[in-house]
N, C-alpha and C positions, 0 to 999 in steps of 0.2 A: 507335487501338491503339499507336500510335508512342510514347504516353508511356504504357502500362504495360509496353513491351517496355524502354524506356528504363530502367525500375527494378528489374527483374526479370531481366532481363539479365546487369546486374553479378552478384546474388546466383549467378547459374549459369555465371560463369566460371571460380572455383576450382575446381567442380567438373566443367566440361569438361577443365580442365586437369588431373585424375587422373586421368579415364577416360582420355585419348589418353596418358598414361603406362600404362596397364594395356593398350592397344589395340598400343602399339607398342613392348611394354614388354624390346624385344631393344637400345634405345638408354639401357637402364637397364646403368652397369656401376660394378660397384664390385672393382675388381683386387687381389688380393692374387697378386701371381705366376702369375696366369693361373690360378688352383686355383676360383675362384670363377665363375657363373653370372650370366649378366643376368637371370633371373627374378624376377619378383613373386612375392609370399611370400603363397600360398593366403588364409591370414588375413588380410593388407593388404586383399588382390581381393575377400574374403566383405564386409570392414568397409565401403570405399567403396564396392561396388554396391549396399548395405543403404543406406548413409548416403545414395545418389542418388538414391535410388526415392525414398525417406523425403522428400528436397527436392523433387524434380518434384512431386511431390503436393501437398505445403503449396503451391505456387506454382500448382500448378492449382486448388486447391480458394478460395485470396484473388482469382487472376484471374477466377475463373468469379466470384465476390461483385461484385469493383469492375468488370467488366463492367454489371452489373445497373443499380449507379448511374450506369454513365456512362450507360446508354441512358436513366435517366430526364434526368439534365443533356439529351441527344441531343431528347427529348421535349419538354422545357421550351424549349428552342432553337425548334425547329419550331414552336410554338405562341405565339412571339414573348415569351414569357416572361423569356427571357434572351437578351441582347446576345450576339453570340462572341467577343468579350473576355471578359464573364461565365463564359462556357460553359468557355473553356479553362481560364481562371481555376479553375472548380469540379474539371475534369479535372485541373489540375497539384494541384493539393490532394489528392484522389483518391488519385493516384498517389503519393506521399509518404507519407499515412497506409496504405496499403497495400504501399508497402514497407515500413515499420516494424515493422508485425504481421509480414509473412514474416522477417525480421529477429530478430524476437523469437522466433518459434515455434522459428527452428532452434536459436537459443540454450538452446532448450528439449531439446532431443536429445542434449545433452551428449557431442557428437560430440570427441575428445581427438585432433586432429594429432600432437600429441607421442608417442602414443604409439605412431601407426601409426607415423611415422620408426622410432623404437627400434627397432620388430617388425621395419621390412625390412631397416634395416642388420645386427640381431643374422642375422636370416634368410643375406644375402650372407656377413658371415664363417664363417656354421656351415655351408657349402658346399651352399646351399639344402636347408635344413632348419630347421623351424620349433622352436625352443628352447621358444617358449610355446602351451601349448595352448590350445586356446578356453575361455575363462571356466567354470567349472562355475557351477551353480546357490547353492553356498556362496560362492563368488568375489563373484557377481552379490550376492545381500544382504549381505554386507559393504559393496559399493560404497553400495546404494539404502536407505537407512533410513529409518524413520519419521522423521516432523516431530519434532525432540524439543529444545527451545530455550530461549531466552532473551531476548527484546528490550527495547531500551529504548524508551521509550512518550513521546509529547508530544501534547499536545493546548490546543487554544487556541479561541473559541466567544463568543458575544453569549447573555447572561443575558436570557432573558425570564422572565415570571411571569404566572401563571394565581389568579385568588381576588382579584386586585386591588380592594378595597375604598375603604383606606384616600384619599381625595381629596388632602389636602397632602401625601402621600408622592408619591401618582404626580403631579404638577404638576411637582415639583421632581423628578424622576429622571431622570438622564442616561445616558450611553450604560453600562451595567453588562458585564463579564465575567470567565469563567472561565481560571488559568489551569493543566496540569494536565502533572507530569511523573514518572517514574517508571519500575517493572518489572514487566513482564508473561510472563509462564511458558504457552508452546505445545506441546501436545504430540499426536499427530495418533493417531485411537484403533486402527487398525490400518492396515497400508501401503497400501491400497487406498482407505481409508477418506475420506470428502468433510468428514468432520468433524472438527475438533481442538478440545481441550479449554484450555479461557483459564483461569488466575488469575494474580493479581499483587499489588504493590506499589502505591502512588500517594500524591502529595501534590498537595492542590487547594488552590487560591489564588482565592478568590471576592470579588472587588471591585466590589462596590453604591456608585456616586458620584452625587453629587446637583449641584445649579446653582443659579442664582441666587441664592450667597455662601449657601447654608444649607446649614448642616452639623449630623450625629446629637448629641445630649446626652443625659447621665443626670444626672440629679438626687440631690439627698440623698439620697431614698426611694427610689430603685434603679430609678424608672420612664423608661424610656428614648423620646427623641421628637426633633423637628425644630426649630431653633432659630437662627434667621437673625444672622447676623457683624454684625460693627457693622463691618467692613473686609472689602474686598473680596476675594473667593475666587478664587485662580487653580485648585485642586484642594479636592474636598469627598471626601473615601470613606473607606467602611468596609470594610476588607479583615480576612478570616476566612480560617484555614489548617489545613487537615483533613487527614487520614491516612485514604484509602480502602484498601478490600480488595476487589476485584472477582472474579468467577468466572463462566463461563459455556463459550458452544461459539461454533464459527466454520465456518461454512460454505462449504467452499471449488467454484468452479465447474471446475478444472480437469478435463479425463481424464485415465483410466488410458490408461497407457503400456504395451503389452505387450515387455517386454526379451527375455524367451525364452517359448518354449512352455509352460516352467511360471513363469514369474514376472513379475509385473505389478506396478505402484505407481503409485501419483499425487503429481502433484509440488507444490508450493506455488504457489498462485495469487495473483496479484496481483486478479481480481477475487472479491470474496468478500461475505457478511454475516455480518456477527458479531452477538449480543447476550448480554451478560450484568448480574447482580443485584450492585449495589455495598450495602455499609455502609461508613462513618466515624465519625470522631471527631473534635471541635473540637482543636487544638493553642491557637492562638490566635487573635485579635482585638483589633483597631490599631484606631484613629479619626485617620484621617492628614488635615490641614487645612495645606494651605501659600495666601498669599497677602501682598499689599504690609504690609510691618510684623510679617503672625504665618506661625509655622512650628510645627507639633507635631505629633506624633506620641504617641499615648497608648493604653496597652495595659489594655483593662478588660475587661467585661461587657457588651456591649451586646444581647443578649436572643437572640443569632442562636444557632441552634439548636444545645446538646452535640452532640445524633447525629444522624447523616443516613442517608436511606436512599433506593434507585433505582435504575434499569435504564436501558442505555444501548445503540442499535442503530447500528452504522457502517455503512456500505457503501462497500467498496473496489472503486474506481474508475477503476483501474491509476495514472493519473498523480496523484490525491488522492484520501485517503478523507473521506467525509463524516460524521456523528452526529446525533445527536440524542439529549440525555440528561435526564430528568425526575424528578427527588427526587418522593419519595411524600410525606413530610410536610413543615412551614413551615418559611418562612426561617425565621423570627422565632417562639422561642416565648415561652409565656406570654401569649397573644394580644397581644402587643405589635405596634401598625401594624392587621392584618389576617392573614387565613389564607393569605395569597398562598404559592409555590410555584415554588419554580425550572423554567425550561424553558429546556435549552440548546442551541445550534447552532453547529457549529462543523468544521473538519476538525483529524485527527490523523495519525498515524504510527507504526508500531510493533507493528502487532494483523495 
């Protein structure tokens, strides 16, 4: 128990240090010609004993958690399972990631020091009397509003494919991927609400590279295929760049918060699942080949597909989000290669 008091500790000493200002709160003076009061300002005393109960809590409800695991560590010990080097090992770890959560959650309370100072100093000059009332209910939704945004979007992912037929294309395929950046428009469908609504902007960059010094050609007659270097490849790909339009929802896990007796909200969550339905459009398509002696870069037709279309599912993960994203129809049309079909994996940022 010594290292979850060790971390959990610190988090309750700013707030032992307002309450013994509230406790002994006659060592509070702010002088104007002796016209003014040591009192604490009603509203300071309502905010910080809200704001302390609100902390004891979160710190008893992670303590009660990371107790759970230490007793299985405690168990795995006993059953010679782990060393107690190990043991403490898993405890100091423990105890780290579980101050981080209480860390985080109180950042979630949107507790504002600045503004309790204002309250007490305006309080002591106006000869203890409080200048500001308590929040009304229009006060409060001015502050708390729906999700209603903007972000900027990145995504980055390993190209697989599904329909894989074609033999000489998959021999020669190398490592392929997506790369994907852009704006995406949130907007959260009522202030309680767990769901918010996704569209946006995006531009994809999908780079299919091959090996063994073979690289894509089209020929006279417009039929596009595999066709090995007479000089050695240091890069083979075909990179294609589309303009998506995405739409969808996002599923947030956080709770509601209740601010006052009549008004509650949920706040944006860092863990979430999102999915929504993309369409595109080709911009272009490069045939980029560098190696000893050649260099080119050449912007044509190579059969990969004008529109694209597909549904992609994230799951936000607090420190990284994860994807998974699948085109309905082929790379490659014109039955050119095979029916194959992108299948991407990858983390982003942004949603």
């Amino acid at each position: 128990m010594k290292i979850i008091n060790q971390y959990t500790n610190i988090t309750l000493i700013f707030f032992c240090f307002l309450i013994s200002n509230l406790a002994y709160s006659q060592k509070f003076k702010f002088d104007l010609n002796d016209k003014n009061s040591d009192k604490i300002s009603p509203i300071v005393q309502d905010r910080i004993t809200e704001f302390t109960l609100i902390i004891r809590q979160i710190v008893k409800e992670e303590k009660t958690a990371m107790e759970k695991k230490i007793d299985e560590v405690d168990e795995d010990l006993k059953q010679d399972k782990l060393t107690i080097n190990e043991a403490n090992a898993k405890k100091e770890t423990l105890a780290k990631v579980y101050s981080t959560v209480i860390n985080d959650r109180i950042k979630e309370i949107n507790f504002n020091l600045d503004d309790i100072i204002k309250q007490q100093v305006a309080f002591s000059i106006m000869n203890d009397e409080d200048p500001i009332e308590t929040s009304t209910d229009e006060d409060i939704r001015k502050r708390y509003k729906i999700i209603n945004q903007i972000n900027g979007y990145g995504s980055f992912g390993y190209m697989a494919f599904t329909g894989r037929k074609n033999e000489e294309l998959n021999k020669h395929e190398k490592f392929s991927s997506n790369l994907t950046f852009g704006l995406m428009y949130e907007r959260q469908l009522s202030i309680t609400s767990p769901v918010n609504f996704l569209v946006g902007g995006l531009f994809s960059w999908r780079t299919y590279r091959l090996d063994d010094s073979m690289m894509f050609n089209r020929d006279e007659d417009g039929n596009v295929g595999l066709v090995k270097s007479d000089k050695a490849l240091d890069k083979s790909k075909l990179r294609s760049a589309y303009i998506l339009a995405p739409i969808g929802f996002k599923f947030n896990f956080s709770k509601i918060k209740q601010v006052t007796e009549n008004f509650a909200y949920r706040p944006k969550s860092k863990h979430y699942i999102a999915a929504y339905a993309y369409g595109g459009a080709l911009l272009s398509s490069n045939n980029i080949v560098k190696g000893k002696g050649i260099r080119s870069r050449e912007k044509g037709n190579y059969n990969v597909n004008n529109f694209i279309y597909g549904a992609e599912i994230t799951v936000g993960l607090g420190l990284i989000n994860v994807f998974v994203r699948k085109d309905f129809n082929n790379y490659f049309k014109e039955k050119t290669f095979d029916n194959r079909k992108m299948l991407q994996f990858g983390i982003n940022i942004g949603i």
